[in-house]
OpenMM code with the backbone's topology and positions (N, CA, C; nanometers):
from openmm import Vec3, app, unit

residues = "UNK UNK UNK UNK UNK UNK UNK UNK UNK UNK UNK UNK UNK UNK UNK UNK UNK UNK UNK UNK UNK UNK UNK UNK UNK UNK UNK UNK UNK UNK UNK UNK UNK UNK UNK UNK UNK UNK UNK UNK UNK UNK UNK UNK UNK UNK UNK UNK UNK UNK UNK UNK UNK UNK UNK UNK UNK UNK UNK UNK UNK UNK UNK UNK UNK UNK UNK UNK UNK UNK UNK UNK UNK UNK UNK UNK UNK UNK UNK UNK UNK UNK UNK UNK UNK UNK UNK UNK UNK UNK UNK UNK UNK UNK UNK UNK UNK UNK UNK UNK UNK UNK UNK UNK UNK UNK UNK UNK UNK UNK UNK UNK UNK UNK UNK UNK UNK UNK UNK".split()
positions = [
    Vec3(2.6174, 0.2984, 4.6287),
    Vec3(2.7185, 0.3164, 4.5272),
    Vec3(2.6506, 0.3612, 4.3975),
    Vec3(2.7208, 0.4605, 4.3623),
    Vec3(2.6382, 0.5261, 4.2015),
    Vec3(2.7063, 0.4628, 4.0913),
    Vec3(2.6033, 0.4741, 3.9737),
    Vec3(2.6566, 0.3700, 3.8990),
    Vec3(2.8125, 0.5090, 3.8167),
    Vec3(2.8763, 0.4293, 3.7673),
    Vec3(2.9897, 0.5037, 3.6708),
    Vec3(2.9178, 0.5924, 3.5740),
    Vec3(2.9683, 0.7269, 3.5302),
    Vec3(2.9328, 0.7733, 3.4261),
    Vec3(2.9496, 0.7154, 3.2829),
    Vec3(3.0147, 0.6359, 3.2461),
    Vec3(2.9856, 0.5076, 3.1792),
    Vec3(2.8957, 0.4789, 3.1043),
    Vec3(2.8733, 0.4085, 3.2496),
    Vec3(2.7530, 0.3030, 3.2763),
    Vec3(2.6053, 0.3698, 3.2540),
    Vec3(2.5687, 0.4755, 3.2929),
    Vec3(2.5006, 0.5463, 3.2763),
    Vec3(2.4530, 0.5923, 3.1499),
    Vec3(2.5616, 0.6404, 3.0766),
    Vec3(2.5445, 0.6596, 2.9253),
    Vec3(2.4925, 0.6074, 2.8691),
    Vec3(2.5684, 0.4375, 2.8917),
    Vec3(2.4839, 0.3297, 2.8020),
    Vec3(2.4210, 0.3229, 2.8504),
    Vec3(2.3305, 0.3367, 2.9549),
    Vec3(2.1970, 0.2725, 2.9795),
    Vec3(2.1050, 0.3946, 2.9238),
    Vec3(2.1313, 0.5406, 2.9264),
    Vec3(2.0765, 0.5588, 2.8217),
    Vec3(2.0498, 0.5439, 2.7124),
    Vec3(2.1708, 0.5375, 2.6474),
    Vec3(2.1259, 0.5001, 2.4640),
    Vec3(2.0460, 0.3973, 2.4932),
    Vec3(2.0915, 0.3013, 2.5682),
    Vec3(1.9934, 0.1561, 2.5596),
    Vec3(1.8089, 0.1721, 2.5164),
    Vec3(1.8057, 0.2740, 2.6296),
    Vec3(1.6419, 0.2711, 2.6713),
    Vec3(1.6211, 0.4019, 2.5556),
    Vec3(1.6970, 0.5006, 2.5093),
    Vec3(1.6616, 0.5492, 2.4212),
    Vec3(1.6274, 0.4669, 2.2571),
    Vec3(1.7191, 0.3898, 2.2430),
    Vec3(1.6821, 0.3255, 2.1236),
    Vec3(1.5554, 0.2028, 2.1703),
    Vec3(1.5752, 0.1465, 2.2578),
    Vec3(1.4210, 0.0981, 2.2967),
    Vec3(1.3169, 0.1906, 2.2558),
    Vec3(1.2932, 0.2701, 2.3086),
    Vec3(1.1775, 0.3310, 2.3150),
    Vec3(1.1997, 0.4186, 2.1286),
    Vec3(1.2497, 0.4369, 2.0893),
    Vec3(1.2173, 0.4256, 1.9324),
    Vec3(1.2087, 0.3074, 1.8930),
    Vec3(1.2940, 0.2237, 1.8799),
    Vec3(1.1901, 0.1016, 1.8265),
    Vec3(1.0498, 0.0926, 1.8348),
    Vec3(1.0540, 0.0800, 2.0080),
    Vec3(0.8756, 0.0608, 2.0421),
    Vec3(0.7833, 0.1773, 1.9701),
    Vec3(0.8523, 0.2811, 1.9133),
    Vec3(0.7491, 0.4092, 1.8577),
    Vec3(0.7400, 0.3403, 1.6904),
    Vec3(0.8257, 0.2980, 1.6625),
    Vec3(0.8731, 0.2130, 1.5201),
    Vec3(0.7558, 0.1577, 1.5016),
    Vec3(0.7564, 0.0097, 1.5795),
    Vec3(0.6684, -0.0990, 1.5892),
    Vec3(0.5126, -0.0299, 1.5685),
    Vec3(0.4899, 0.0714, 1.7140),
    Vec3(0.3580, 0.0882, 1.6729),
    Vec3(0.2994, 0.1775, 1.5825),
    Vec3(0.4264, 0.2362, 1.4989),
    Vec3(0.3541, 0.3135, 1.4029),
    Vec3(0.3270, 0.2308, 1.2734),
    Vec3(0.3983, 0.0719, 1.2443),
    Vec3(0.3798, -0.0053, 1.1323),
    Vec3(0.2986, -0.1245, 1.1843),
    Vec3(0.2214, -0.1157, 1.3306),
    Vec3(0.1579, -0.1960, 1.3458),
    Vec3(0.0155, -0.2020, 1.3165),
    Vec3(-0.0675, -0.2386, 1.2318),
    Vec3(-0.2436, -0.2026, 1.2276),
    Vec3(-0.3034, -0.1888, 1.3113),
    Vec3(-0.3860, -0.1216, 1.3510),
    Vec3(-0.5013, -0.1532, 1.4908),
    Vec3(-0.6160, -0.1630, 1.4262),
    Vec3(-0.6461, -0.1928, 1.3122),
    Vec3(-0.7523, -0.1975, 1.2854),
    Vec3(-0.8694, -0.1804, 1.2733),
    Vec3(-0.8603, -0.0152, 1.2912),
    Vec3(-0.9853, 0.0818, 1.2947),
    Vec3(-1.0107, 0.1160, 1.1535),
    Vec3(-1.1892, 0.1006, 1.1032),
    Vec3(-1.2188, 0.1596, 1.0047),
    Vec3(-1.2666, 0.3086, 1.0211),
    Vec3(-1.2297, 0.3651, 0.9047),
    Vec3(-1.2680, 0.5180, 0.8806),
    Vec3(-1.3868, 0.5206, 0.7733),
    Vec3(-1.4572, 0.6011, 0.8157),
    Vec3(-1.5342, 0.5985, 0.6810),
    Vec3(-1.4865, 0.6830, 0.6228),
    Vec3(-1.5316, 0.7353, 0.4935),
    Vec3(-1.4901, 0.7997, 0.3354),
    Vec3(-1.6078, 0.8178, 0.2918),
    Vec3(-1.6059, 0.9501, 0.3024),
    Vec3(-1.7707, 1.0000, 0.2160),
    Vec3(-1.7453, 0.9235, 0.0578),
    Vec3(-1.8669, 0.8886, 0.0188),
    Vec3(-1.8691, 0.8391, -0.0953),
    Vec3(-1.8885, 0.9721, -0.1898),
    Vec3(-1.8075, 0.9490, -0.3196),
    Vec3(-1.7985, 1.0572, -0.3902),
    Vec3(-1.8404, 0.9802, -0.5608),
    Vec3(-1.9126, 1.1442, -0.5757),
    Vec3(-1.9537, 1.1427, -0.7065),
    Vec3(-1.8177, 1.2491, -0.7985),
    Vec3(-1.7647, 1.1627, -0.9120),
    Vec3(-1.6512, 1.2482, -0.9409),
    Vec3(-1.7259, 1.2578, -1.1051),
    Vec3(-1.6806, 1.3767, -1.1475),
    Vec3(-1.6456, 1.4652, -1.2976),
    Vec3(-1.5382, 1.4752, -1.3346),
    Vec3(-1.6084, 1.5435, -1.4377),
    Vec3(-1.4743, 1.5922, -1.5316),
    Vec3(-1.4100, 1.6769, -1.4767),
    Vec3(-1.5239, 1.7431, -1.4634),
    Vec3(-1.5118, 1.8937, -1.3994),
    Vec3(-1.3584, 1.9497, -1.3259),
    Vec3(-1.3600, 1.8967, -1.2939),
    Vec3(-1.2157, 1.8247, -1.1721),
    Vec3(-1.2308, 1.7243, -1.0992),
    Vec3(-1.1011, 1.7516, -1.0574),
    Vec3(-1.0383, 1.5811, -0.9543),
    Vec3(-1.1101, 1.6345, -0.8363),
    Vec3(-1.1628, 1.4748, -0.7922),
    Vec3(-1.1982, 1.5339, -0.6336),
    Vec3(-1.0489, 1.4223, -0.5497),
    Vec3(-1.0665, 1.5521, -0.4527),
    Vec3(-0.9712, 1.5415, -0.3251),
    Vec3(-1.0138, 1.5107, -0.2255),
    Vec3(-0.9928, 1.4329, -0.1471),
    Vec3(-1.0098, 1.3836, -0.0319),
    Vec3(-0.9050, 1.3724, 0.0701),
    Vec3(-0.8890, 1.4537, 0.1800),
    Vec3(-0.8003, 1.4549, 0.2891),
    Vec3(-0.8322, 1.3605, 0.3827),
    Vec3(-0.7809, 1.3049, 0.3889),
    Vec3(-0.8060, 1.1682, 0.4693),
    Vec3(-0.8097, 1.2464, 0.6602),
    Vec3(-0.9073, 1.2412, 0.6806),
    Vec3(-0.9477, 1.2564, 0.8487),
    Vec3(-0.8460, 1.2039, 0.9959),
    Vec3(-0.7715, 1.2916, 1.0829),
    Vec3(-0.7289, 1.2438, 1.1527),
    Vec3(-0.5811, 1.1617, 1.1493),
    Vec3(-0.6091, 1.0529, 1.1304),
    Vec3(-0.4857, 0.9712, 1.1656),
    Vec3(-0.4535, 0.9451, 0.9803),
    Vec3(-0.3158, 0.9632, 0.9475),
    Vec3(-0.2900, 0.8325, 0.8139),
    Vec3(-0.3343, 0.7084, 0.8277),
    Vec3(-0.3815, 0.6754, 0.6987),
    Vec3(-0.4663, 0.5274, 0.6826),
    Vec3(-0.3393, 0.4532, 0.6501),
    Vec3(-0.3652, 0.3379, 0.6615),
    Vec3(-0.2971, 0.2205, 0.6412),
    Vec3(-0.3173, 0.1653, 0.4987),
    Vec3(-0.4602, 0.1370, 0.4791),
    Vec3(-0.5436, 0.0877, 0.3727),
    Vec3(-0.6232, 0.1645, 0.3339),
    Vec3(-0.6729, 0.1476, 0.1975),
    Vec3(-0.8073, 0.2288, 0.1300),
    Vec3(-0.8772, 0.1100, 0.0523),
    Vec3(-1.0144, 0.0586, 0.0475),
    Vec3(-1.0848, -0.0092, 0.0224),
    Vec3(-1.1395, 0.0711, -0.1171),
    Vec3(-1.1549, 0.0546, -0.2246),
    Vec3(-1.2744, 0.1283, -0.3491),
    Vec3(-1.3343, 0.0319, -0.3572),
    Vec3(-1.4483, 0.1116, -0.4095),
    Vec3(-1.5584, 0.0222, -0.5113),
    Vec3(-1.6513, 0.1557, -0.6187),
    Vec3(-1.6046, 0.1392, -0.7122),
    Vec3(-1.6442, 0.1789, -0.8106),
    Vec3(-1.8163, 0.1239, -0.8554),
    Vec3(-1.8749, 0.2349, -0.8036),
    Vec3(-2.0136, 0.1913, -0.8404),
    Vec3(-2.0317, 0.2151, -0.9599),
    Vec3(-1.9896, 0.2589, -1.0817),
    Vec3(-2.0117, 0.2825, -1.2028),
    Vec3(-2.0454, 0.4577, -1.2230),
    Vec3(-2.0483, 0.4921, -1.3880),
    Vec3(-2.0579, 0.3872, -1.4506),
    Vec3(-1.9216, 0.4018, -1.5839),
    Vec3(-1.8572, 0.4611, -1.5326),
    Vec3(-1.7113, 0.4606, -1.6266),
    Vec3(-1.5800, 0.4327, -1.5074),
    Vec3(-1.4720, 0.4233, -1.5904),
    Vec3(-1.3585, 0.4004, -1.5397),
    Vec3(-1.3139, 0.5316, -1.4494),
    Vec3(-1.2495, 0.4963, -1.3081),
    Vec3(-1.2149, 0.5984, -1.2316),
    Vec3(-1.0493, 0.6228, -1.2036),
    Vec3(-0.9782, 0.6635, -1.2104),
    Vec3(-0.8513, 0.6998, -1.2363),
    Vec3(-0.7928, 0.7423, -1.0664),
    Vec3(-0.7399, 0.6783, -0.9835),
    Vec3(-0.6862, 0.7250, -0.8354),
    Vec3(-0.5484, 0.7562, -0.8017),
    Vec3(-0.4988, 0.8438, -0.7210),
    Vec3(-0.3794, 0.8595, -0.7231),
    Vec3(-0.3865, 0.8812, -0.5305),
    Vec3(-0.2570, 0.8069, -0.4614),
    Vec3(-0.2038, 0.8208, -0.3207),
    Vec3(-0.1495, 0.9155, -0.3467),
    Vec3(-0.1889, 0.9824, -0.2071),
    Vec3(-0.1035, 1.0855, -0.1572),
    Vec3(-0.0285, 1.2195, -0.2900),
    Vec3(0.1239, 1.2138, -0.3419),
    Vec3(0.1111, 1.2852, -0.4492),
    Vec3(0.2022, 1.1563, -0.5014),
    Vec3(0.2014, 1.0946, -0.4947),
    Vec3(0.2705, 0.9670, -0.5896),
    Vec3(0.2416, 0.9662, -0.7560),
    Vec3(0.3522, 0.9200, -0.8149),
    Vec3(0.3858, 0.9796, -0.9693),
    Vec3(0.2830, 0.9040, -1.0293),
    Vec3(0.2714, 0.7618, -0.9500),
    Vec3(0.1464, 0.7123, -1.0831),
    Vec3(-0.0081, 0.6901, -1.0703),
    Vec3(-0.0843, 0.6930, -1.1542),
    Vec3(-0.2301, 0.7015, -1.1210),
    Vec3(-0.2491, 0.5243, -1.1790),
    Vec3(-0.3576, 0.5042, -1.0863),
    Vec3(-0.4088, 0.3791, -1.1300),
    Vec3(-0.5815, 0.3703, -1.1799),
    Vec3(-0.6556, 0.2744, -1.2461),
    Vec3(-0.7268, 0.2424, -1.2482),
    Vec3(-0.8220, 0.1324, -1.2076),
    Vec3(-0.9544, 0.2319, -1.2068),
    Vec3(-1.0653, 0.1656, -1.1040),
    Vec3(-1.2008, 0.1261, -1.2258),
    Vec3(-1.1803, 0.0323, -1.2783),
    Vec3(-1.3050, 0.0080, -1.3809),
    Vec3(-1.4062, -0.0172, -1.3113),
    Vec3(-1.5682, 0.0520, -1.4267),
    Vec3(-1.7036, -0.0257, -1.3828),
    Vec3(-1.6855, -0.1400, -1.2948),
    Vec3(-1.7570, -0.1203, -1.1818),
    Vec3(-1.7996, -0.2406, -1.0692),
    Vec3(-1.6960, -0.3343, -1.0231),
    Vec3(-1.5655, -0.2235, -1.0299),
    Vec3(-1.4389, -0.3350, -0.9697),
    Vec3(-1.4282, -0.2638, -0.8071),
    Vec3(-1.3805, -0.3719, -0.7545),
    Vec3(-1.2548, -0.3259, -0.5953),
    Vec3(-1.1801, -0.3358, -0.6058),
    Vec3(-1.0995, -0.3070, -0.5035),
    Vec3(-0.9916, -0.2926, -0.4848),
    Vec3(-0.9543, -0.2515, -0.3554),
    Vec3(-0.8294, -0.3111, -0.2598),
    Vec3(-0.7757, -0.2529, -0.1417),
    Vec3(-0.6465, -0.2006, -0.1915),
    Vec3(-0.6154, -0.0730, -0.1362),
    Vec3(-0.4932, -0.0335, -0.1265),
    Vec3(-0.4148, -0.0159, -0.0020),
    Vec3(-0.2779, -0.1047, -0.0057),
    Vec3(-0.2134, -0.1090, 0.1408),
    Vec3(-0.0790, -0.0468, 0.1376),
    Vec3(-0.0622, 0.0177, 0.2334),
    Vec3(0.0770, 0.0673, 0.2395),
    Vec3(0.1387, -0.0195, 0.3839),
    Vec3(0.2540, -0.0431, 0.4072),
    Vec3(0.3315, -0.0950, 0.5381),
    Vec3(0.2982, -0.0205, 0.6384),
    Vec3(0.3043, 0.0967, 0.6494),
    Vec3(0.3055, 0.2417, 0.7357),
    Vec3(0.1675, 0.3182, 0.7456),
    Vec3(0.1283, 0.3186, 0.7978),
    Vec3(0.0223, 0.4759, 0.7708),
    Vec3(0.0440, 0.5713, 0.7233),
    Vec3(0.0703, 0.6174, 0.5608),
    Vec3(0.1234, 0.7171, 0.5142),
    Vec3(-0.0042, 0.7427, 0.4195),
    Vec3(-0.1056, 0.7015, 0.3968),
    Vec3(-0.2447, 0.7575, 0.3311),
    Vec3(-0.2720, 0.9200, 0.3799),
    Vec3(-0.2587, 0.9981, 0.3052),
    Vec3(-0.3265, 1.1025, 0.3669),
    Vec3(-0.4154, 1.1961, 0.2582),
    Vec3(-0.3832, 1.1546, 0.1641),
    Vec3(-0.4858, 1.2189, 0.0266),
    Vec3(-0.4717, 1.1284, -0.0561),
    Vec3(-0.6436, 1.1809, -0.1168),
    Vec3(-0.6512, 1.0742, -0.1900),
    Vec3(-0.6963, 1.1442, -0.3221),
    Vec3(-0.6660, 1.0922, -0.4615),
    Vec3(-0.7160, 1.2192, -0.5544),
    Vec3(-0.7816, 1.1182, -0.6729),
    Vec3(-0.9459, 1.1806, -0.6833),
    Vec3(-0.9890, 1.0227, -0.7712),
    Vec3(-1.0060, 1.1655, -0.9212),
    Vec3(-1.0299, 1.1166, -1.0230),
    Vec3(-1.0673, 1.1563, -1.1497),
    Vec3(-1.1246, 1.0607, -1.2694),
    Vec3(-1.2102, 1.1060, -1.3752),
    Vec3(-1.2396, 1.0432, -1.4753),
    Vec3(-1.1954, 1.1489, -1.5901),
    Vec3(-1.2355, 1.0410, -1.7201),
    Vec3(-1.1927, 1.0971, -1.8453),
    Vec3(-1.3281, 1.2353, -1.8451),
    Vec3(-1.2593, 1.2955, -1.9608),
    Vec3(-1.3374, 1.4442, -2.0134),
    Vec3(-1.4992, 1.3768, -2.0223),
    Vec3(-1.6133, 1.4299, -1.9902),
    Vec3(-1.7415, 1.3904, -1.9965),
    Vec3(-1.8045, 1.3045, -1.9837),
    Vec3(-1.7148, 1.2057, -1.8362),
    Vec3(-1.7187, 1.1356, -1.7624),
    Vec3(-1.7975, 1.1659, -1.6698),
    Vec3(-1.8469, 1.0198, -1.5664),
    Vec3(-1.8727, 1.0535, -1.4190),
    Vec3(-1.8974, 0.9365, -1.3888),
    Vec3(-1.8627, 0.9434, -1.2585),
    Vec3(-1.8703, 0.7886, -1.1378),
    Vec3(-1.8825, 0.8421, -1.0383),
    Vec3(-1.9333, 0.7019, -0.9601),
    Vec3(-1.9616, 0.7017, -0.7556),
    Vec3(-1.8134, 0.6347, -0.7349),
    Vec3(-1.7775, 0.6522, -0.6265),
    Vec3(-1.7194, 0.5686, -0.5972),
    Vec3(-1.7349, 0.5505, -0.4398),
    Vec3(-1.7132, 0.4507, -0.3491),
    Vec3(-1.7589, 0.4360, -0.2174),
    Vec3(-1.6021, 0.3665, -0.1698),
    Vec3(-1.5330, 0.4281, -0.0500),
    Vec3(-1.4601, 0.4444, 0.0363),
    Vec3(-1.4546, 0.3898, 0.2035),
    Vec3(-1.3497, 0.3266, 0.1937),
    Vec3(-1.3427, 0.3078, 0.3520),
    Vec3(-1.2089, 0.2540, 0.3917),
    Vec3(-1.1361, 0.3598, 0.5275),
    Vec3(-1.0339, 0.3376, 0.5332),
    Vec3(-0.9720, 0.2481, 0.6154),
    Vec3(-0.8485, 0.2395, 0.6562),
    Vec3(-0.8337, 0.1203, 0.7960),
    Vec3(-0.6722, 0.2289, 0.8318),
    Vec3(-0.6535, 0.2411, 0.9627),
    Vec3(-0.5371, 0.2556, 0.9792),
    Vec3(-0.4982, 0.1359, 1.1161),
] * unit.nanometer
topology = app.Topology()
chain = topology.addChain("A")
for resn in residues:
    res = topology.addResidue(resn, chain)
    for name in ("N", "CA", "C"):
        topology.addAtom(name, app.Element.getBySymbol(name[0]), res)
């Protein structure tokens, strides 16, 4: 006996919205792989850019090796934050949506800064 055309339907949507969820879940779930991040020496000169490798990160780890304040901005997001002399910092998003990263200092400036990602 075949099932009703119905019946059928819904058992599609069913397993269709299953299986987005399950794509849901594992795209906001961590797995906890680190990336490395070339460590960068930034200027005035310009902003350095960094395209984040492969997969969107989850997290971004800094550490400002000195020796002035470093200025970072996600992805193209409106606000920039700051990274003072010899501070850290993790940055987390819910999602893996890291995919550039844009560091800068003031006019006749310069800093290291050292990187490492997690998605």
């Amino acid at each position: 006996m075949e099932p009703a055309p119905l019946q059928t339907a819904l058992l599609y949507k069913i397993l269709k919205a299953e299986r987005e969820t399950l794509e849901f879940l594992k795209s906001i779930t961590p797995e906890g792989v680190d990336v490395p991040l070339p460590e960068s020496t930034v200027t005035s000169a310009k902003p350095t850019i960094i395209d984040v490798p492969h997969v969107p990160l989850r997290s971004v780890y800094f550490f400002n090796k000195g020796s002035n304040t470093v200025y970072y901005l996600i992805n193209d997001d409106a606000t920039e934050f700051p990274l003072e002399d010899r501070e850290s910092i993790t940055v987390t998003r819910p999602r893996r949506t890291i995919v550039k990263i844009t560091l800068r200092v003031r006019a006749g400036e310069s800093a290291t800064v050292q990187m490492k990602g997690q998605y």
